[in-house]
C-alpha positions as CSV (number, residue, x, y, z in Angstrom):
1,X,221.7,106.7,187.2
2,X,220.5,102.9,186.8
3,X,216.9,102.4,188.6
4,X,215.4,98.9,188.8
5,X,212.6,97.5,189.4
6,X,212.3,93.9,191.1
7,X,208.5,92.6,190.5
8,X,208.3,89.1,192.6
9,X,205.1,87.8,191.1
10,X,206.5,86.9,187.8
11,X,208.6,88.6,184.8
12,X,205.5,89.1,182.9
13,X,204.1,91.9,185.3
14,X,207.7,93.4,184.9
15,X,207.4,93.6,181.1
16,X,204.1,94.7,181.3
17,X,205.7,97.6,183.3
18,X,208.2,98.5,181.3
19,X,206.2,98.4,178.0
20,X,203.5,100.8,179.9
21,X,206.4,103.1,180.9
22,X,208.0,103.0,177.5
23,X,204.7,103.6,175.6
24,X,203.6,106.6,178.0
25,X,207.4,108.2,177.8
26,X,207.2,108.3,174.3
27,X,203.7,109.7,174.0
28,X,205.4,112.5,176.1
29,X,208.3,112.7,173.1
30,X,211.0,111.6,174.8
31,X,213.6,109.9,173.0
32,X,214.4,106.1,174.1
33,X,216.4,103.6,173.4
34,X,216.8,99.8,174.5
35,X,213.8,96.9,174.6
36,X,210.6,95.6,176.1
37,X,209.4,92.0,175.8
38,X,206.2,90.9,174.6
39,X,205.1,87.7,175.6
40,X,202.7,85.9,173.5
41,X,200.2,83.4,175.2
42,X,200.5,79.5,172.6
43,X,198.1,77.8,174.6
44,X,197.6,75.7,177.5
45,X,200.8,73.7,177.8
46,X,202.9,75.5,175.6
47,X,205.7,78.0,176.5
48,X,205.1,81.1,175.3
49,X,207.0,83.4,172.3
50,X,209.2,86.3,174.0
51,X,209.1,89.5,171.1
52,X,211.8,92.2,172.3
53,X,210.5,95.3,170.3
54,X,213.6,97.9,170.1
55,X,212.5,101.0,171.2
56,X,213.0,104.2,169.0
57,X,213.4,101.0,165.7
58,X,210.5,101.2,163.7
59,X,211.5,97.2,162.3
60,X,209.6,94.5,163.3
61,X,210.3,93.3,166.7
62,X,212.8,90.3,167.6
63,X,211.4,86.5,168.8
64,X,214.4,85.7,171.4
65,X,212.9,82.5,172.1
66,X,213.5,79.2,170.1
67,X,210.4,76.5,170.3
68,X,212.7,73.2,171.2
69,X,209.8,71.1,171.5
70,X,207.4,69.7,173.9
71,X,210.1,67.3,175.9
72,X,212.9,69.4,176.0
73,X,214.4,70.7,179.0
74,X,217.2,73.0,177.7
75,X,216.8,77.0,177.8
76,X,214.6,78.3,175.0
77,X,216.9,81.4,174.6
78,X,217.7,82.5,171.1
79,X,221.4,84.0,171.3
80,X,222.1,84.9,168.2
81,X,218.2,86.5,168.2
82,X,219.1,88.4,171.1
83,X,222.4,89.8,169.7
84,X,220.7,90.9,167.2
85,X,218.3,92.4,169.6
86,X,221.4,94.4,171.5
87,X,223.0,95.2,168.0
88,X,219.2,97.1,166.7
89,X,219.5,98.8,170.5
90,X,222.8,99.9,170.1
91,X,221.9,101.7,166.9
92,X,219.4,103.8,168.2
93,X,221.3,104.9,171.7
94,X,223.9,105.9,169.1
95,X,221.8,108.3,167.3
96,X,221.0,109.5,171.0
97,X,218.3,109.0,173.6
98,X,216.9,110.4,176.8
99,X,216.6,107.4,178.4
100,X,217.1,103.8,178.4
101,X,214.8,101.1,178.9
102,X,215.7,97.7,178.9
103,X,213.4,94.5,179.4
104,X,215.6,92.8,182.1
105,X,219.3,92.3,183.7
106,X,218.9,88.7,183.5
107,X,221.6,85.6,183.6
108,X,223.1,86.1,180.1
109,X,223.8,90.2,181.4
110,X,225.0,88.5,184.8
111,X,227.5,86.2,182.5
112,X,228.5,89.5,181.2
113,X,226.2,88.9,177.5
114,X,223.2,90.4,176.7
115,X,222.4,93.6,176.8
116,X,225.2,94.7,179.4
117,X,227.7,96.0,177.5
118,X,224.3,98.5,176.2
119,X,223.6,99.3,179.7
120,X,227.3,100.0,180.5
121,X,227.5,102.1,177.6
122,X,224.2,104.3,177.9
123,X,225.7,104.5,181.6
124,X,228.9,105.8,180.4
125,X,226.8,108.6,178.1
126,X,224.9,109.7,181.3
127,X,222.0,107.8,179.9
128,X,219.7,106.8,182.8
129,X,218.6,103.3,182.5
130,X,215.5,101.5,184.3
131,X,215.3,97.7,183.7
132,X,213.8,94.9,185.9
133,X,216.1,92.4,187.8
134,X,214.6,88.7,188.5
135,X,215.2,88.1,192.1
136,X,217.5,85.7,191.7
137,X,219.6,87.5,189.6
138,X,220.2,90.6,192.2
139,X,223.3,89.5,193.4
140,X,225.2,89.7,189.9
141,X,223.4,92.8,189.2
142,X,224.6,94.2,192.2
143,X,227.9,93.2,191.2
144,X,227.6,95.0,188.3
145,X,226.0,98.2,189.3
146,X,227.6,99.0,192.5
147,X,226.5,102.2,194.1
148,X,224.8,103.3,190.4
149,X,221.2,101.0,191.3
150,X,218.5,102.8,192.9
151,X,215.4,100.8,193.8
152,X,212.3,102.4,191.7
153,X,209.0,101.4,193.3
154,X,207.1,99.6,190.2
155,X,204.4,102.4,190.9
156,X,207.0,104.9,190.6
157,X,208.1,103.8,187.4
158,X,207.2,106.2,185.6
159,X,207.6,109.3,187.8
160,X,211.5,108.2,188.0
161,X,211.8,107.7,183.9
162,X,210.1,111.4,183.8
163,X,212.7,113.0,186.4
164,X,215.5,111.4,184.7
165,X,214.7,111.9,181.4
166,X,214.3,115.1,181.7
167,X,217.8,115.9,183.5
168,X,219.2,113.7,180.3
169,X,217.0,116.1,177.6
């Protein structure tokens, strides 16, 4: 099963979400695999730093975003970063998981990069998966999920995750 959650204020109350979710799921031992993003506040004009930490990886987490400078205009996406982000993920759903959790199913997942091949993958395992989808990136995901996406209330969250996790333990 593949639940999302579509938060329209901003991606930073989604993350905040999922990192709540992810934090409480492990407290209750399950086993997960996958990312959250962090977001960390440079100051007033500044974009912020987006951390993925890779859940069930003890390394340090992964800065995804590049600082191109205060005129730039071109996305601040770190590729190679994220890669490496998926390839630290991939690890850990290997050794097994209960659950997936990934940060978002974003354009680079919609372009068929990122972290879908992971979500595919956990999918084909019978790993659920809950992520966040940025509104305007709900038609692709759709694409890509077909009749497996089930809306998950964001105060649901982590009543879904429990359900499903325990069918996957």
């Amino acid at each position: 099963m593949l639940g999302f959650v579509t938060i329209r204020e901003n991606m930073g109350g989604a993350d905040r979400l999922l990192t709540e979710t992810a934090d409480a799921l492990i407290a209750r031992g399950l086993r997960l695999a996958g990312a959250v993003q962090h977001n960390l506040d440079r100051g007033p004009g500044q974009d912020c730093d987006m951390d993925l930490r890779i859940l069930g990886d003890a390394a340090p987490p992964i800065r995804i975003s590049q600082n191109l400078g205060t005129c730039a205009e071109g996305c601040r996406l770190d590729t190679g970063a994220l890669a490496t982000a998926v390839a630290r993920a991939e690890a850990v759903l290997a050794k097994g998981a209960d659950l997936v959790i990934v940060n978002k199913f974003g354009k680079q997942e919609c372009f068929g990069r990122g972290f879908r091949d992971f979500i595919a993958e956990a999918l084909a395992q019978g790993v659920p998966v809950l992520l966040s989808v940025p509104v305007e990136q709900l038609p692709g995901f759709h694409e890509f999920a077909g009749d497996l996406a089930q809306p998950v209330d964001a105060d649901q969250a982590l009543a879904w995750c429990q359900a499903w996790g325990r069918r996957a333990a």
